[in-house]
N, C-alpha and C positions, 0 to 999 in steps of 0.2 A: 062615836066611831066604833068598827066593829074591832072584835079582839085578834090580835093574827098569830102572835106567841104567846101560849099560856105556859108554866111551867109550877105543878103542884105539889108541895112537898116533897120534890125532891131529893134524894140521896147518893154520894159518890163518897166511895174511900178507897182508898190504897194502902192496903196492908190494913196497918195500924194506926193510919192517918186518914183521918174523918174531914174527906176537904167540902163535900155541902152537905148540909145535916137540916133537911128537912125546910129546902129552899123552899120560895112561890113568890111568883110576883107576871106581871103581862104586860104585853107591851101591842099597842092598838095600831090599828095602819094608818098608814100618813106620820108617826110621830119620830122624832130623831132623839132618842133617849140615850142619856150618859148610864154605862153601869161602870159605878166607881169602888171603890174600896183599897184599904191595903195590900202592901205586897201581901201575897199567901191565903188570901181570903176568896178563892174560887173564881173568881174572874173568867181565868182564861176557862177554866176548867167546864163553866158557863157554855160556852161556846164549841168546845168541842163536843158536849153530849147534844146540845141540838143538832148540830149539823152530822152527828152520827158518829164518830171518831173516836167514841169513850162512851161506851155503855153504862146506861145508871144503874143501880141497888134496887131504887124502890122509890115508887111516885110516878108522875105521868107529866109528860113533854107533847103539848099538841102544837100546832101548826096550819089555820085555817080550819080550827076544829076536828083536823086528822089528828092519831095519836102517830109520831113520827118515834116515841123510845123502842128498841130493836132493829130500828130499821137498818138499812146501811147508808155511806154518804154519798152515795150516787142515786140513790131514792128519794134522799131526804132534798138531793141540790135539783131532782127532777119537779120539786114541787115548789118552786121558786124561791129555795133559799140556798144563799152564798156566803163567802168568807173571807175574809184576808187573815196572814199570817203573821204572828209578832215579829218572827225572823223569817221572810222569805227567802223559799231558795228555788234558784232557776234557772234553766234548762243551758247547757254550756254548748250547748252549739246550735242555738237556735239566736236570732237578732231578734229584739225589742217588737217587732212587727211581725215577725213570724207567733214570738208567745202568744201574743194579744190572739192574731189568730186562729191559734188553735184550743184557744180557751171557748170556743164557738162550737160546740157539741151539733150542730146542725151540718158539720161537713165531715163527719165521721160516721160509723156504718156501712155493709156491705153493699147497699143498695148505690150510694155517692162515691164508693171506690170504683166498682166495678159498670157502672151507669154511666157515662158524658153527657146525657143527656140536657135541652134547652135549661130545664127546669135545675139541675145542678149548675151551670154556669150563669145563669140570675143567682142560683144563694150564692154562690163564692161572689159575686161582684157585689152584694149586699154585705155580707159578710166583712171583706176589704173596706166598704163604706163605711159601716160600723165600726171597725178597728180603724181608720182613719180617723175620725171625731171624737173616739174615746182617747187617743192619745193625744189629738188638739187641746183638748181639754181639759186634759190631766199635764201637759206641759211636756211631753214625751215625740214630740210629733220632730224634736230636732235630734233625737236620741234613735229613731225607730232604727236605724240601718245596725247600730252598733250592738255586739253579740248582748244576748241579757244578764251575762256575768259580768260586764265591762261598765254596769252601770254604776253610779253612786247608791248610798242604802237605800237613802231616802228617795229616788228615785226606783229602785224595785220596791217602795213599799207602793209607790202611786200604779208601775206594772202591776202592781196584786194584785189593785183596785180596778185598773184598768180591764183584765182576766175575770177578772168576780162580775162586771158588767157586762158582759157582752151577750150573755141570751137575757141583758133585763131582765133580771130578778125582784121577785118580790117584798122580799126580804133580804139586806146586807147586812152582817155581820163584820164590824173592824178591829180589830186587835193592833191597839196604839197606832193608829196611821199616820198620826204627826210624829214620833220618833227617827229622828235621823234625818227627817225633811230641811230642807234649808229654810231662815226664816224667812228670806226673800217669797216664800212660795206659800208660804203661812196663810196669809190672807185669801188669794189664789184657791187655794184647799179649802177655806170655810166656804167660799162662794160655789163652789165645783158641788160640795156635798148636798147644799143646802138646795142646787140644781138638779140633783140628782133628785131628792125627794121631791122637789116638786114634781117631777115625771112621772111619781106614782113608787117612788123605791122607800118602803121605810126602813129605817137604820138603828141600827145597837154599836154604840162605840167607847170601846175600851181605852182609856185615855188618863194619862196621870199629867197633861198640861191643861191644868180646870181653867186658864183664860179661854183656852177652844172650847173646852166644854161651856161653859156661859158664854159664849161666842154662839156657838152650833145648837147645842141640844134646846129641846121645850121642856125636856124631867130628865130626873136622875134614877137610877137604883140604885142605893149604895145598900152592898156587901160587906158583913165582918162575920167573922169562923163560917163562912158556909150558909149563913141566915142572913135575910134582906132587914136592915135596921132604919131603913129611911128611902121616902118613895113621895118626893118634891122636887119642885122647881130648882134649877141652878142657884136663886139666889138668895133661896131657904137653906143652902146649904149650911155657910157658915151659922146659923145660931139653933141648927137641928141639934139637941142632947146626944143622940146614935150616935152621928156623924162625929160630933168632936170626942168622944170617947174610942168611936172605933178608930181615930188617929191620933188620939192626945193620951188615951188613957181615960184617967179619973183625976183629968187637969182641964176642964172647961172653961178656968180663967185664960190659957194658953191661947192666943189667934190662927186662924187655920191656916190663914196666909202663910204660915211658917213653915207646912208640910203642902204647898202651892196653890189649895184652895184661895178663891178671890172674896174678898169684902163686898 
């Protein structure tokens, strides 16, 4: 498989606080990889400098072999990468099917404001379609009328997903999408994503429930201070060294299960 995110030695700090120090690690197309790690170990931080949000130091962030570090986030999502947000926030006077929407970059521009043309009323009825079966799907199709501040969390976290989907992107980026979800919808969510990838979407998801993650993902990255310490299968996790050091310490005899990791 070809490579779609590379990310080489890179560097981010603030201030006095060194959060990735000379990161690298890639992630190929088609695959659904876990990046895990402790609170505080760059994670999110991960995700906001690809998708443009958080300028790096030093090192190189490519993307389909483009170099995307400097760029901004509406260049970097023009080239098929997307995002969800650990705490999404949205739009208070727009409904559930309005956001979806206008998460569709194809119906904005001077050309489809000021145009009615045939060719504009095909995309918005395409468009509708699309946001139609992205919230069937994501389980929102009974929620669509209600404003998108009225929803449950867990429910704007699947809107995020929903939003991040809709010009079909190449790459999705998730920041904990199981948080706040009800369990009832757990399973529901493994199958949606794993749908999702099959379409052609490959995925990075930030996640501290590792049953989903060995549920969903094919590999891991785990993360500690800023540096990639382990880069295997979900169920290499538990008796990786990195891995239980970067959540136990220098206590190996300790089960990871304890900090949620699965046996």
């Amino acid at each position: 498989m070809s490579t779609l995110l590379r990310l080489h030695d890179v560097h981010k700090s603030f201030g006095g606080n060194h959060v990735l120090t000379g990161l690298s690690f890639h992630i190929s197309k088609g695959e659904i990889v876990g990046l895990l790690g402790p609170n505080g170990c760059g994670k999110s931080t991960v995700l906001n400098t690809v998708t443009g949000y958080c300028p790096i130091d030093n090192g190189k962030i490519e993307v389909g072999g483009q170099i995307v570090s400097g760029r901004a986030p509406h260049e970097i999502a023009k080239m098929g990468v997307r995002r969800t947000f650990q705490l999404p926030s949205m739009p208070s006077r727009m409904t559930v099917a309005e956001t979806v929407m206008a998460a569709s970059t194809g119906r904005h521009g001077l050309v489809s404001t000021l145009i009615r043309s045939l060719a504009t009323v095909e995309l918005e009825r395409q468009t509708k379609e699309r946001a139609a079966q992205l919230m069937k799907e994501l389980l929102l199709d009974k929620v669509a009328h209600l404003p998108a501040t009225a929803i449950s969390g867990g429910q704007k976290k699947l809107l995020g997903i929903a939003c991040a989907l809709m010009e079909q992107p190449l790459l999705l980026l998730l920041d904990e999408p199981m948080a706040g979800v009800h369990p009832n919808l757990r399973a529901e969510l493994v199958e949606t994503l794993k749908r999702i990838n099959r379409q052609g979407v490959t995925l990075v998801i930030i996640e501290h429930d590792m049953h989903f993650i060995a549920e969903t993902c094919t590999r891991c990255v785990v993360l500690d201070k800023g540096r990639t310490v382990a880069d295997c299968q979900p169920a290499e996790l538990e008796n990786h060294q990195g891995v239980v050091e970067a959540y136990l310490g220098k206590k190996p005899s300790m089960r990871l299960e304890a900090v949620g990791v699965p046996a």
